[in-house]
C-alpha positions as CSV (number, residue, x, y, z in Angstrom):
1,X,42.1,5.0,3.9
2,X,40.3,1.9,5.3
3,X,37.0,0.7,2.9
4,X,33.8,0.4,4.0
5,X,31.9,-2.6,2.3
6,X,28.4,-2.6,2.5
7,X,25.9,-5.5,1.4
8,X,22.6,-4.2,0.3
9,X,20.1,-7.4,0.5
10,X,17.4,-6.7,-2.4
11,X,17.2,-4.4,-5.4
12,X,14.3,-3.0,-5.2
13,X,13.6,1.2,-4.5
14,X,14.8,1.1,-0.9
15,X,17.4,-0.8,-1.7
16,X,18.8,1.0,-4.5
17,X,17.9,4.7,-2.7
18,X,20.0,3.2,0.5
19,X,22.9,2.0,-1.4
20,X,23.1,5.5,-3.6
21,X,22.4,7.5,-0.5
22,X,25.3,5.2,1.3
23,X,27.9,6.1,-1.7
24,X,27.1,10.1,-1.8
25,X,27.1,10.4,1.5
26,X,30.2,8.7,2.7
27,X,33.0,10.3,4.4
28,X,34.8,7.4,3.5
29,X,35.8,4.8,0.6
30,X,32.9,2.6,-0.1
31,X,32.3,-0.7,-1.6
32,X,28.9,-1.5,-2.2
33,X,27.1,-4.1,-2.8
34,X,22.8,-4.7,-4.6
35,X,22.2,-8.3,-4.3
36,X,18.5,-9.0,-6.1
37,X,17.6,-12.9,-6.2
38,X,15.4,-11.4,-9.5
39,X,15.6,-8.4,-12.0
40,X,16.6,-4.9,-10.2
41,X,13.8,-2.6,-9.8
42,X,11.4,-5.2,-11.6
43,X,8.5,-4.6,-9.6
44,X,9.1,-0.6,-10.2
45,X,7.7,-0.7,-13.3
46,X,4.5,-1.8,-12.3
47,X,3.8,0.8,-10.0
48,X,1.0,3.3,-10.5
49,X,-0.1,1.6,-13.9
50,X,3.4,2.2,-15.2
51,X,4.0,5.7,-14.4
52,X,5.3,5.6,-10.9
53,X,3.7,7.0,-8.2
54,X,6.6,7.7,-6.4
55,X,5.0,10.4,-3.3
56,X,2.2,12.7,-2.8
57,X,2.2,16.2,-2.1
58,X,1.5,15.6,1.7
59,X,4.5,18.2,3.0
60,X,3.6,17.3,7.1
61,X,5.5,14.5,8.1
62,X,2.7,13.5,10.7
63,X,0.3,13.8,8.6
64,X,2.0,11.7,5.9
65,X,2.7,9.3,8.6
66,X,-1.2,8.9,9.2
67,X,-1.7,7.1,5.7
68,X,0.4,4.0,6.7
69,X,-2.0,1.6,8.6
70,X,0.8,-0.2,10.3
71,X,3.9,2.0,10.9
72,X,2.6,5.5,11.7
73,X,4.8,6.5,14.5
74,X,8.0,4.3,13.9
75,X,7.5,6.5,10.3
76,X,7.9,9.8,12.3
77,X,11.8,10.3,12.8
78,X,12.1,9.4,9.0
79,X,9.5,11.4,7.5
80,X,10.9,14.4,9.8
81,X,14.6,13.8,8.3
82,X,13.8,12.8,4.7
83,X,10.3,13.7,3.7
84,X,8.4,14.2,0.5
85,X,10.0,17.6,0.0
86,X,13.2,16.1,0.5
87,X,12.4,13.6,-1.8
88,X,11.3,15.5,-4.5
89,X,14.6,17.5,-4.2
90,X,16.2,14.3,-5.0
91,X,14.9,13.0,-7.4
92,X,15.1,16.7,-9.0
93,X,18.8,16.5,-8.1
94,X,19.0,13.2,-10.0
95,X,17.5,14.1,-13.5
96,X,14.2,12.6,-12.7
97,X,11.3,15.9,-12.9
98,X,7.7,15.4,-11.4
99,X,4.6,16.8,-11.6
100,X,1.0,16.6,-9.3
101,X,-1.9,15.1,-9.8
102,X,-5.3,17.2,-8.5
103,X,-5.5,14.2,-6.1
104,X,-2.1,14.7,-4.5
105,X,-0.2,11.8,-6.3
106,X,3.4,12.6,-7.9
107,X,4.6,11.1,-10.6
108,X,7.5,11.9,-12.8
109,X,6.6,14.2,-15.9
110,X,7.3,11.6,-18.5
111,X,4.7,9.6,-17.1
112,X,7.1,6.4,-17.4
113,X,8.1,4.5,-14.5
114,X,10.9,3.5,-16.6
115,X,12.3,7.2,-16.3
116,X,12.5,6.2,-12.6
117,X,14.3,2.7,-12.8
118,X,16.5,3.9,-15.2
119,X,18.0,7.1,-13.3
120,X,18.5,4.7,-10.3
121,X,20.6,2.4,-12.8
122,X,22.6,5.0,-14.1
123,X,23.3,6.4,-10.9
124,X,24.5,3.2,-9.1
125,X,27.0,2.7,-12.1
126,X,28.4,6.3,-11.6
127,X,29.0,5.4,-8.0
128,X,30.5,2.4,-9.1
129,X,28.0,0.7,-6.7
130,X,28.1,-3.2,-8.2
131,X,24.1,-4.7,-8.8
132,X,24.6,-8.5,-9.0
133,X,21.1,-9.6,-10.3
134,X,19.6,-12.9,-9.9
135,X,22.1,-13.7,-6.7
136,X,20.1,-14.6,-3.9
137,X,21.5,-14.7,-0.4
138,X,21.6,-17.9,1.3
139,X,22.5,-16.8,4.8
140,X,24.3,-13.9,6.9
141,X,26.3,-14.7,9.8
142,X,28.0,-12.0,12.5
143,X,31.5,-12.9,13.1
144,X,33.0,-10.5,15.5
145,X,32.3,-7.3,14.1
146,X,32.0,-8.0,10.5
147,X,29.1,-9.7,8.7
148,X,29.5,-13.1,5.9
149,X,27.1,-12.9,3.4
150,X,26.9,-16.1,1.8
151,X,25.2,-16.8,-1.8
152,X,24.9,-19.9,-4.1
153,X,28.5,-19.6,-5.4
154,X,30.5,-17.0,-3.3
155,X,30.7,-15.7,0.3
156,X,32.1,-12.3,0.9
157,X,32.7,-9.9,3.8
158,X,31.1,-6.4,5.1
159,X,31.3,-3.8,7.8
160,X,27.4,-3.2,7.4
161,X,24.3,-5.0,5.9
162,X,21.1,-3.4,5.2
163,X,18.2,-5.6,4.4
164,X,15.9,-4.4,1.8
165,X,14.0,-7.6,0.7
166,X,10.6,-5.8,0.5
167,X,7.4,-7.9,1.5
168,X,5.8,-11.1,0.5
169,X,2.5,-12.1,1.8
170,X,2.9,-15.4,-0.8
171,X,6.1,-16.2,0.1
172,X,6.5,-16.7,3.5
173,X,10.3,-18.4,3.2
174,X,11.5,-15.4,1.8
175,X,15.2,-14.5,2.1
176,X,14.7,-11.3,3.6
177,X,12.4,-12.5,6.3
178,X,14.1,-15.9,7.1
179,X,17.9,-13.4,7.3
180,X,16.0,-11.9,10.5
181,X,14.9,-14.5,11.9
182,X,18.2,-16.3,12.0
183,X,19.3,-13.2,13.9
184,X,16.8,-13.4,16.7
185,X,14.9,-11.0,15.0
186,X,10.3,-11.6,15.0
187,X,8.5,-11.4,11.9
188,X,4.4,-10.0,12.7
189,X,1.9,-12.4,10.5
190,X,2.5,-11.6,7.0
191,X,-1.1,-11.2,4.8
192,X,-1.6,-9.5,1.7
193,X,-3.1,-5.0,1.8
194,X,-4.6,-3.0,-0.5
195,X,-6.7,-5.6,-2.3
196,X,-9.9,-5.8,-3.3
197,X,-12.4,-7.6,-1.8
198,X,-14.3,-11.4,-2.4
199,X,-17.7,-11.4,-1.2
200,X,-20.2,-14.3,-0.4
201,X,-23.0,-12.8,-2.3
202,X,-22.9,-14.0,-5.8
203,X,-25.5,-11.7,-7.2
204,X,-22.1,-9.3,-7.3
205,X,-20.9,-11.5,-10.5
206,X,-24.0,-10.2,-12.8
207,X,-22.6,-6.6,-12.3
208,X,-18.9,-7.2,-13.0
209,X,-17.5,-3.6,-14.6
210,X,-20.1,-1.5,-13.2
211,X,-18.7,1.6,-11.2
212,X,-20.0,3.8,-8.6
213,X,-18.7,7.1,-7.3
214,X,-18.6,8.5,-3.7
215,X,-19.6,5.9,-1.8
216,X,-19.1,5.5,1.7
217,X,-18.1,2.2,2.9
218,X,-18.5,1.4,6.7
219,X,-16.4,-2.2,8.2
220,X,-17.4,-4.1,10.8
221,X,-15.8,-7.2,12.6
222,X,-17.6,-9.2,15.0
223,X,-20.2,-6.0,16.0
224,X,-17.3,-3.8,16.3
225,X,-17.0,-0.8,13.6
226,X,-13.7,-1.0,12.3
227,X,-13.5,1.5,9.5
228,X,-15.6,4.1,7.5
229,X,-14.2,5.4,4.3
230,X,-15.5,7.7,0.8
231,X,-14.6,6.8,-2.2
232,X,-15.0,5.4,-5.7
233,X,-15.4,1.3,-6.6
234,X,-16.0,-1.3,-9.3
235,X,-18.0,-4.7,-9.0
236,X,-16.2,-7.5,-10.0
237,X,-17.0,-11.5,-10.8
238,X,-16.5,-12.2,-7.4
239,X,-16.8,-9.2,-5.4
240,X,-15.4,-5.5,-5.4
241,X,-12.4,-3.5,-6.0
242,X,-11.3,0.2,-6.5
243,X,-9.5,3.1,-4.4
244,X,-12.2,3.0,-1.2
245,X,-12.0,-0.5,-1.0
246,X,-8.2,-0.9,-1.6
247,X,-8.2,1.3,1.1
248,X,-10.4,-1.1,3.6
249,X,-8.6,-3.8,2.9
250,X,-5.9,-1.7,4.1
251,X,-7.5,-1.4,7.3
252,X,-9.2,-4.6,8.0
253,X,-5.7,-6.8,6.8
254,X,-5.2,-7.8,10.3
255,X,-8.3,-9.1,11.2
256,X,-8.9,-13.1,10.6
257,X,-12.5,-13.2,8.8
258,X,-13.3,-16.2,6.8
259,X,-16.4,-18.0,5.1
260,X,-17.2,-18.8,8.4
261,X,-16.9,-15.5,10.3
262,X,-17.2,-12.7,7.4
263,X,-16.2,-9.0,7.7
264,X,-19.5,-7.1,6.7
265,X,-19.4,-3.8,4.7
266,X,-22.4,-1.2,4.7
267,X,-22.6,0.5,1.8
268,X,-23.9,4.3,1.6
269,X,-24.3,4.9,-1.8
270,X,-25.7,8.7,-1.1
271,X,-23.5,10.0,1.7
272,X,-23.8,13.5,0.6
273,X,-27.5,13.4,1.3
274,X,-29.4,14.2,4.3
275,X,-31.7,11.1,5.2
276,X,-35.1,12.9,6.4
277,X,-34.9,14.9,3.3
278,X,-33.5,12.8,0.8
279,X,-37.0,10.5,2.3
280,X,-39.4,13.5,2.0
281,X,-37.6,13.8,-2.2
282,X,-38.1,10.3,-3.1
283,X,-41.9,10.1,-1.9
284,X,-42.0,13.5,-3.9
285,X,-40.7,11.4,-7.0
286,X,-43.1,8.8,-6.3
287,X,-46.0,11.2,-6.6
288,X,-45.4,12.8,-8.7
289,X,-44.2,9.4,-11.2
290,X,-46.9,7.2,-10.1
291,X,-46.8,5.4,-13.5
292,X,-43.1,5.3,-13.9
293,X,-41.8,2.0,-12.7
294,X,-39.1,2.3,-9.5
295,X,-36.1,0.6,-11.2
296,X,-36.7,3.9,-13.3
297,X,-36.8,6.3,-10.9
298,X,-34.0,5.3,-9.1
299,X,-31.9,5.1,-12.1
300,X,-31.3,8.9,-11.2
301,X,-29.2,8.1,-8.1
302,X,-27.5,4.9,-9.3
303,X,-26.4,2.9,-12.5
304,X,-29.9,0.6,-13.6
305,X,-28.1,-2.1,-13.8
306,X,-27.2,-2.1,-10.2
307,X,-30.2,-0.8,-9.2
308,X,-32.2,-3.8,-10.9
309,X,-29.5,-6.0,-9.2
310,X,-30.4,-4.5,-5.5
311,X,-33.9,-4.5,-5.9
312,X,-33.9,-7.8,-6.6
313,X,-31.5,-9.0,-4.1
314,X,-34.4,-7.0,-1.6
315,X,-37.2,-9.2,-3.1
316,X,-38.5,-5.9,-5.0
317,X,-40.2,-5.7,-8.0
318,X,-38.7,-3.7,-10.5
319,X,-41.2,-3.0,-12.4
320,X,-43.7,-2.0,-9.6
321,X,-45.1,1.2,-10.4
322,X,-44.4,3.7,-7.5
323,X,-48.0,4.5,-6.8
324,X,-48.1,1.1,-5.5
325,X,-45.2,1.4,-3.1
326,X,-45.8,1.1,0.1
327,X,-44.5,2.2,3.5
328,X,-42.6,-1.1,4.1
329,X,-41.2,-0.9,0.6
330,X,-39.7,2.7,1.1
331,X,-38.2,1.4,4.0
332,X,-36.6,-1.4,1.9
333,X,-35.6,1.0,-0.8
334,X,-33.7,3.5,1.8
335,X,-32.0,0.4,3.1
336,X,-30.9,-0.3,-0.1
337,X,-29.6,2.6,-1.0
338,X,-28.0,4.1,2.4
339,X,-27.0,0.3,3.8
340,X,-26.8,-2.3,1.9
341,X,-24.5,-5.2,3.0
342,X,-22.2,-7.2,1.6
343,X,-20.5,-10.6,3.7
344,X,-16.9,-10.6,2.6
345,X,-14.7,-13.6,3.1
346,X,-11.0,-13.1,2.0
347,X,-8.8,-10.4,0.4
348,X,-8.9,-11.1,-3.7
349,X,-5.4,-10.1,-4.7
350,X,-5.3,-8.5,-8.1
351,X,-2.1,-5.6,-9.5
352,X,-0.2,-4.4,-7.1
353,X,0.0,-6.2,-4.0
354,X,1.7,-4.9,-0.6
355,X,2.7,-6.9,2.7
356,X,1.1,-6.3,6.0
357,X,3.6,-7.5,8.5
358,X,7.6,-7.7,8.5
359,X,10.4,-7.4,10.7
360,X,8.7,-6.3,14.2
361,X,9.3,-2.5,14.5
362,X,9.9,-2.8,18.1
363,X,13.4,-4.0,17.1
364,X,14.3,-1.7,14.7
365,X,15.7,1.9,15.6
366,X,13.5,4.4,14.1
367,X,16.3,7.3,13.8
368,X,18.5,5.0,11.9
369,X,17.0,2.2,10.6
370,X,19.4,-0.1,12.8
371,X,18.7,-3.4,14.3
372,X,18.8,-3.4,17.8
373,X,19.7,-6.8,18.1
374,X,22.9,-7.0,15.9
375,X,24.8,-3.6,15.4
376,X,25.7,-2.9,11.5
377,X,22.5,-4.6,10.7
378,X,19.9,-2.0,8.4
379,X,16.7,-2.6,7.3
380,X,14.3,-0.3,5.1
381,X,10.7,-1.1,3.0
382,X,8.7,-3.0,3.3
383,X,10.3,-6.2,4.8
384,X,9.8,-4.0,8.2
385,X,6.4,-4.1,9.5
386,X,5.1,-1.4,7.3
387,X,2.6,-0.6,4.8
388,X,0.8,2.3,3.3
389,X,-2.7,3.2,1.8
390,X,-2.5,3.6,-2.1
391,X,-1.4,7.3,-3.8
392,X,2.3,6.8,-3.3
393,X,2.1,6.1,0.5
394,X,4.6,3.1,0.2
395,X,7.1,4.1,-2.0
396,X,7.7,6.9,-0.4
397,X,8.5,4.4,3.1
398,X,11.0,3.0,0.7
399,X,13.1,6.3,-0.5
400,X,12.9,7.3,3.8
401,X,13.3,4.3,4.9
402,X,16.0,3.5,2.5
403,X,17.8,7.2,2.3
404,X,18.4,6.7,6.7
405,X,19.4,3.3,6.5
406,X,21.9,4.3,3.8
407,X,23.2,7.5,5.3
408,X,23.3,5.6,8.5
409,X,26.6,5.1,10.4
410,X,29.0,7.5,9.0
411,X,31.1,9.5,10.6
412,X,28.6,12.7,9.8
413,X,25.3,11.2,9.6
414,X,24.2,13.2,13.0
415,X,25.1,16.2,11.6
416,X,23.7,15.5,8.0
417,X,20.2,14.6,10.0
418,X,20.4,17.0,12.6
């Protein structure tokens, strides 16, 4: 019987789920192999705090699809074929038990994303699948039907290659991106998602480690809205972070703002209460308080410390009492506390940090993760033009995107997917 050889490009999660998935699912003698220009699975270990957010419990593979900014439908045929159930099943398969979060995120039940990495390991070295770490791949070349993968110190043949680099906003030479290109194959503007946020307003520094809870966060670009999102954030030194605005950044990582021409976020601290009457209870306060000063009433909706901070940004007094509060002030004080803007000028990376843009997913066969420039030429990841929202959006793109690409071109692959 004739071997298959397969080169995996990158050993990261899609590239280790495509090159296991390749090996069980086989109806023919495999050779396969991980090529990682670092440490396998490194960047694993840092995911979800270092327990490994690996899915969440979003069962509908539209609606799964819906949390990847850039992706959504290309996501369909793979979230169909090998979803988060599927997944789950898996990794049950495999030794590796999970559990979920109230919010929906799944992580394994040791709570270690070591449990993770190490499972995948072990389970390339029962296939016999070789990992050759620290070998980067200098260039891939299509000669006739077969592919030469060349590295540093060794060039070697295969019948398929599936690139699984993963994404680099930093690195723009990286191998995985400059492998496509020398295939004819576009790469979309690469910038950095899910960060948080720097703003030009430097009052922000004074209230570095304060949080705030349910807060709605509305972006705008050049007059146009662009997003509007609930959810939890922290001030830093030189702006703001947290799940909501990981989640704008997400969102707005397309758009070109600058110093120059900033993207402007209204915040609604209180977007569970009804204006008119939230109004009608504050002037209630203020009567019934006259002698209490109005960073200490306010102190009931918001930390002081950011209320102080607001108030003064607004030219209030802090320690006005609110009998003295006028119409003009209330006005001010709503403003504050339903809108108040912040001028932000560039994405602050910080932890985890994933790639808008990639290989353009106009070239890339959604039902098999093919190249449809070059036949026997894979991709899966994030080195496509793909990226999710944070809960375990994008490693689940890597164990679909990867578990296709692997199971891809066999002689039963239609039936297995059917």
């Amino acid at each position: 019987m004739n071997t298959k050889n397969i080169a995996i490009i990158g050993g990261g999660p899609a590239g280790f789920m495509a090159a296991i998935a390749a090996a069980e699912t086989s109806s023919c003698k495999t050779h396969i192999d991980i090529f990682e220009k670092d440490i396998p699975l490194k960047t694993i270990l840092y995911t979800g705090n270092g327990r490994c957010n690996l899915s969440n419990k979003i069962y509908d593979y539209k609606e799964l699809a819906s949390n990847y900014p850039r992706g959504e439908k290309f996501l369909y045929s793979a979230f169909s074929r090998f979803g988060v159930k599927e997944t789950l099943d898996w990794f049950y398969q495999h030794g590796v038990k999970t559990y979920v979060q109230e919010d929906n995120r799944i992580f394994p039940t040791t709570d270690k994303a070591s449990t993770v990495r190490d499972m995948l390991i072990e389970r390339t070295q029962k296939l016999s699948i070789n990992i050759l770490a620290h070998t980067a791949t200098k260039k891939i070349i299509k000669k006739d039907d077969k592919f030469v993968v060349q590295m540093e110190n060794f060039t070697k043949i295969y019948d398929k290659v599936i690139i699984a680099t993963g994404g680099s906003s930093r690195d723009l030479q990286s191998s995985g991106y400059e492998l496509a290109k020398s295939f004819g194959h576009t790469i979309t503007e690469l910038k950095p998602s899910l960060t948080a946020l720097r703003t030009k307003e430097n009052f922000v520094g004074k209230l570095a480690g304060v949080s705030v809870k349910n807060a709605e966060i509305s972006a705008f670009f050049n007059n146009k809205q662009v997003t509007k999102i609930k959810g939890d954030f922290v001030y830093t030194h030189k702006g703001i972070s947290g799940p909501v605005i990981f989640k704008t950044s997400a969102y707005c990582a397309i758009i070109d703002y600058s110093k120059n021409n900033p993207l402007l976020l209204k915040i609604n601290f209180l977007p569970d209460f009804d204006r008119e009457i939230f109004e009608k209870e504050l002037l209630e306060e203020f009567n019934s308080n006259p002698h209490k000063s109005l960073s200490n009433i306010l102190k009931k909706y918001l930390p002081k410390s950011l209320i102080d901070a607001l108030l003064e940004e607004s030219k209030l007094d802090t320690d006005k009492k609110t009998s003295q509060i006028t119409k003009e002030d209330r006005k001010k004080i709503l403003k504050i506390l339903t809108e108040t803007e912040l001028a932000v000028i560039s994405p602050e990376p910080e932890g985890e940090i994933v790639t808008t843009g990639g290989v353009c997913l106009k070239e890339i066969n959604p039902k098999t993760m093919e190249s449809k420039l070059i036949s026997g030429l894979y991709f899966c990841g994030e080195v496509m033009d793909i990226d999710g929202l944070t809960g375990g959006f994008n490693l689940q793109g890597c164990w679909s995107t990867g578990f296709i690409a692997g199971i891809s071109d066999f002689l039963y692959a239609g039936d297995l997917l059917a």
